[in-house]
C-alpha positions as CSV (number, residue, x, y, z in Angstrom):
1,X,-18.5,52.0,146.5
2,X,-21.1,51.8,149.1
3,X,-21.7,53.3,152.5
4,X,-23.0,51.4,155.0
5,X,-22.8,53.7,157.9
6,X,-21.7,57.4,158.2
7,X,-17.9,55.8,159.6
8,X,-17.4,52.7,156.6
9,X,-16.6,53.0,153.0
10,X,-16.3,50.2,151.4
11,X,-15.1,49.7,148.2
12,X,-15.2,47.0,145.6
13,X,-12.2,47.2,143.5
14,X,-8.7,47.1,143.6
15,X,-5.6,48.4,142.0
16,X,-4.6,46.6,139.1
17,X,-1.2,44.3,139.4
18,X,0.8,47.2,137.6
19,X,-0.3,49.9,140.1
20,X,2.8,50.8,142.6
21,X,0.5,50.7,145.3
22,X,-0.9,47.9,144.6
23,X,1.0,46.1,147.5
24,X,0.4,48.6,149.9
25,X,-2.8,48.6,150.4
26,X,-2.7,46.4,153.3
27,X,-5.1,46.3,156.8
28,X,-4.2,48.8,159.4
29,X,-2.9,51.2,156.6
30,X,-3.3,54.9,156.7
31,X,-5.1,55.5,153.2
32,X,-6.2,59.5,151.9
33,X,-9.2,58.9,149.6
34,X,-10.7,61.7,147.1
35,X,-13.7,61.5,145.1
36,X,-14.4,64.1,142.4
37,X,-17.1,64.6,139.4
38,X,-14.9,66.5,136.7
39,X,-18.7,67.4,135.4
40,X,-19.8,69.1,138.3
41,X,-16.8,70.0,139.9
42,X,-17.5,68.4,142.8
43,X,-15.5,67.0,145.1
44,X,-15.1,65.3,148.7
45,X,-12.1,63.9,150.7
46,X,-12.4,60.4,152.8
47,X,-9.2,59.7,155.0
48,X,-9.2,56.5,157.5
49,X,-7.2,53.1,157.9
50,X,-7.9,50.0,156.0
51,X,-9.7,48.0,157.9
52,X,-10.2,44.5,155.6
53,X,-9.0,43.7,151.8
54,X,-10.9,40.7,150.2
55,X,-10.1,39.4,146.4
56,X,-12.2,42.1,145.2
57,X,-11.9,45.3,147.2
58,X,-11.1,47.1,150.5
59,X,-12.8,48.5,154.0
60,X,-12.1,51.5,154.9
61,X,-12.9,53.1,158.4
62,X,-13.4,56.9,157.7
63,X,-11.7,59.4,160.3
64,X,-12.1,62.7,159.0
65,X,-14.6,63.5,155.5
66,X,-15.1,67.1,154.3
67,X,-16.4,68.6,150.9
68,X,-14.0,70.7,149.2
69,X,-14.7,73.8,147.2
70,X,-15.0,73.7,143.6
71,X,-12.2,76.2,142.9
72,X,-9.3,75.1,139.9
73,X,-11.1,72.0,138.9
74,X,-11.9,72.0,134.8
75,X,-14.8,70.9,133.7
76,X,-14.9,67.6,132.0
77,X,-17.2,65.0,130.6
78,X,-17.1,61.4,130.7
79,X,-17.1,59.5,127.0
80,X,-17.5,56.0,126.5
81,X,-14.4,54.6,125.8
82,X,-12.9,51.0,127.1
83,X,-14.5,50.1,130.1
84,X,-14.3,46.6,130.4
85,X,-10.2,47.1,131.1
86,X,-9.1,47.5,134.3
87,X,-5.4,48.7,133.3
88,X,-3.9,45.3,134.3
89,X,-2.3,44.5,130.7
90,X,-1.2,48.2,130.1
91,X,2.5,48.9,129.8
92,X,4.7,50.0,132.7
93,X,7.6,52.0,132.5
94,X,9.7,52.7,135.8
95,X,11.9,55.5,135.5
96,X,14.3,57.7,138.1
97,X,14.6,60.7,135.2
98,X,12.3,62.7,133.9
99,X,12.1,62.1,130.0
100,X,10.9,64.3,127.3
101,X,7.8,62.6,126.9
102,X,7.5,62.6,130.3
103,X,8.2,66.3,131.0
104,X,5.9,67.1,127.7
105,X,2.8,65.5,129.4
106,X,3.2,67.4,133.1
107,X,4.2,70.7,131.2
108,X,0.8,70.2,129.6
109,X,-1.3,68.9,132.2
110,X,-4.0,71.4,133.8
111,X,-4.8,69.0,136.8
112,X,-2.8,66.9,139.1
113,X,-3.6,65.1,142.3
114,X,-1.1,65.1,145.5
115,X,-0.6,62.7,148.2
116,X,0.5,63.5,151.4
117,X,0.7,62.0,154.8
118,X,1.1,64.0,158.4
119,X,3.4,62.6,161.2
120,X,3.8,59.2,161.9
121,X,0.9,58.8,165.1
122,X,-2.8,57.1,165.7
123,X,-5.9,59.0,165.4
124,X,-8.2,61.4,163.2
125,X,-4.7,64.0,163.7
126,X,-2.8,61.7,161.6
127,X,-2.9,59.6,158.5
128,X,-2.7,60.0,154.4
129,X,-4.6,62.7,152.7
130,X,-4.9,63.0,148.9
131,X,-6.1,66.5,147.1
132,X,-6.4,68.2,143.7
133,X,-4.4,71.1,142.3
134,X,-5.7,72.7,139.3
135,X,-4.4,75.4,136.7
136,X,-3.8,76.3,133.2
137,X,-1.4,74.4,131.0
138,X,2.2,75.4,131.9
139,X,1.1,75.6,135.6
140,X,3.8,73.1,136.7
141,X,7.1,74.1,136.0
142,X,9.4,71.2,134.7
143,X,13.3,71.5,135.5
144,X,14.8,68.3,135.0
145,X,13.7,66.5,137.6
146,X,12.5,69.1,139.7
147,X,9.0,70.2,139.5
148,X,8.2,73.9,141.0
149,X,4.0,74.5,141.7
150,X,2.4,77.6,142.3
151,X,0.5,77.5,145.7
152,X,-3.1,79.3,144.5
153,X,-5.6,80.7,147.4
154,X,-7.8,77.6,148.6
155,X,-9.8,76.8,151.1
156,X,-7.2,77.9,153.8
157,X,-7.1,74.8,155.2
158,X,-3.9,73.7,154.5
159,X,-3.9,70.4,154.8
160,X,-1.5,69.4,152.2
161,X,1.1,72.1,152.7
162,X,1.4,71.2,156.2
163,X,1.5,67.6,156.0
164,X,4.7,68.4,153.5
165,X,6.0,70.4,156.5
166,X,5.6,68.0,158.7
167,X,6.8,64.7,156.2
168,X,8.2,66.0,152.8
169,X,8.0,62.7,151.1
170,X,4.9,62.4,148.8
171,X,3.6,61.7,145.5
172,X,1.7,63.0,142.4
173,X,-0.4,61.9,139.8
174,X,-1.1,63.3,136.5
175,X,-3.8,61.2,134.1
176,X,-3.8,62.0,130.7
177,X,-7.3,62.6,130.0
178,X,-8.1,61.2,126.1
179,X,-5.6,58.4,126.7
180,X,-6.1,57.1,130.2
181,X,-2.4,57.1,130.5
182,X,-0.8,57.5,133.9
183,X,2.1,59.3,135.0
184,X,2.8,58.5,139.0
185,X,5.5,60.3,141.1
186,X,7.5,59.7,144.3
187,X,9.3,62.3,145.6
188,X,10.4,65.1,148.5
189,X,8.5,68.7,148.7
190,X,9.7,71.7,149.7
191,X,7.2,74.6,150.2
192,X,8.3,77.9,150.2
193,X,7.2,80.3,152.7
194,X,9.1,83.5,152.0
195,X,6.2,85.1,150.5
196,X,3.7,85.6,147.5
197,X,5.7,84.2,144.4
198,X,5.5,87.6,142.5
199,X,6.7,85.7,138.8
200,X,3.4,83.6,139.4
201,X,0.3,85.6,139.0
202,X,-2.5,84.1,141.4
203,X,0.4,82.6,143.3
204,X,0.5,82.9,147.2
205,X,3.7,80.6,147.5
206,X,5.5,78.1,145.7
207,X,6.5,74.6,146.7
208,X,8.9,72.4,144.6
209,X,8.9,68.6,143.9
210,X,12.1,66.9,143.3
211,X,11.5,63.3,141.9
212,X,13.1,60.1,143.7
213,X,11.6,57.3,141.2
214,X,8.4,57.4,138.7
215,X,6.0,55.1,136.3
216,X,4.4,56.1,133.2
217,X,1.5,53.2,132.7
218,X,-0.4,53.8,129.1
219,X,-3.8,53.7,128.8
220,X,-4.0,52.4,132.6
221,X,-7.3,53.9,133.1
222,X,-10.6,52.6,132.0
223,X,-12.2,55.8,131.5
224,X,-11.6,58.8,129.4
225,X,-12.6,62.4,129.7
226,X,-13.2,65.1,126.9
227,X,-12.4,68.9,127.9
228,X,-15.3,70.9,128.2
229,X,-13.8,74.3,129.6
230,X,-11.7,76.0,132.4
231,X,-13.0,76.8,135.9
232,X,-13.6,80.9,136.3
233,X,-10.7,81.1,138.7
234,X,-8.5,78.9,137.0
235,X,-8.5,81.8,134.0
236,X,-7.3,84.1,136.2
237,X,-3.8,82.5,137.4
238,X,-0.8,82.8,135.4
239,X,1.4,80.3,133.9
240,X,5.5,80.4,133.6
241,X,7.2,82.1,131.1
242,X,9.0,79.8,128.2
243,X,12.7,79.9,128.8
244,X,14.2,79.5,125.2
């Protein structure tokens, strides 16, 4: 990735051929771009339109960029692993239910990734966004093919909830770490306002996810992670009780 100018990312790689977006990103696309060091717990959030695709990569125009706090994000560290893939030979599943393997890896997961996009307009006030949700294993709860998240205190801007209030469709990622496997979502949110989700400690609201189609894509990634510990306020949120 390079920078040319405060207003232009550009970025020299694209989604492999297996990638359900691969085909979307197109020029004069809304795209929501996040960039995060799991070893630092750093983290920034890029959202523009696609201004050029070549054979090797895209151009981005940036309309709105803004550092995010650290909050939820585990600590993680980068190990060799096979780097000279780009994901284009691994295995894709499509899938419209919710299998046990499937539901075993989210009910597991401690991070996922949203992607959300605000009304349909031009401008900085409009566009795709992409963020990070963090927790403790058991976090997300998995109910067929519903999915209900616990909303924890951020950094009150709200950017995703209200882009889910304002266009429900969206989608979420969970990477298995060790494996580089993939597990992308489409699907419709539904954020609950009533009130702080009492069942859910650290919990200010809820918002539920109910599935429309899926891929599971093994060892996609080219990277792997190894844990190296939770964030501070991620150890003080609850998870859901085991219904037996």
């Amino acid at each position: 990735m390079q920078s040319p100018d405060p207003e232009t990312l550009c970025i020299d790689a694209l989604p492999d051929v297996g990638d359900p977006a691969a085909d979307a990103l197109l020029p004069d696309r809304s795209v929501g771009i996040l960039g995060i060091d799991f070893s630092t717990r750093r983290r920034n959030r890029a959202n523009g339109r696609i201004v050029g695709r070549h054979a090797h990569g895209i151009r981005v125009a940036v309309d709105q960029s803004f550092g995010n706090c650290p909050q939820y994000i585990q600590l993680r560290t980068l190990e060799n692993g096979p780097r000279a893939g780009t994901g284009a030979s691994a295995d894709v599943e499509t899938f419209e239910q919710l299998d046990g393997k499937a539901q075993a890896a989210i009910a597991r997961a401690d991070t996922f990734f949203v992607a959300s996009c605000s009304r349909a307009g031009v401008g900085a006030a409009f566009g795709a966004d992409i963020s990070h949700r963090g927790g403790r294993p058991g976090f997300v709860r998995v109910d067929g093919n519903m999915l209900t998240i616990p909303d924890f205190r951020g950094n009150r801007y709200f950017n995703t909830l209200g882009n889910l209030i304002a266009e429900p469709r969206a989608s979420l990622l969970f990477v298995e770490f060790e494996t580089g496997s993939l597990i992308q979502l489409q699907g419709v949110a539904q954020v609950d306002w009533s009130g702080p989700a009492e069942e859910f400690r650290g919990a200010e609201r809820l918002w539920r996810f109910h599935i429309t189609q899926g891929w599971r894509r093994n060892a996609a990634l080219p990277l792997r992670w190894s844990f190296s510990e939770y964030s501070p306020v991620t150890l003080r949120t609850g998870v859901w009780p085991v219904i037996s």
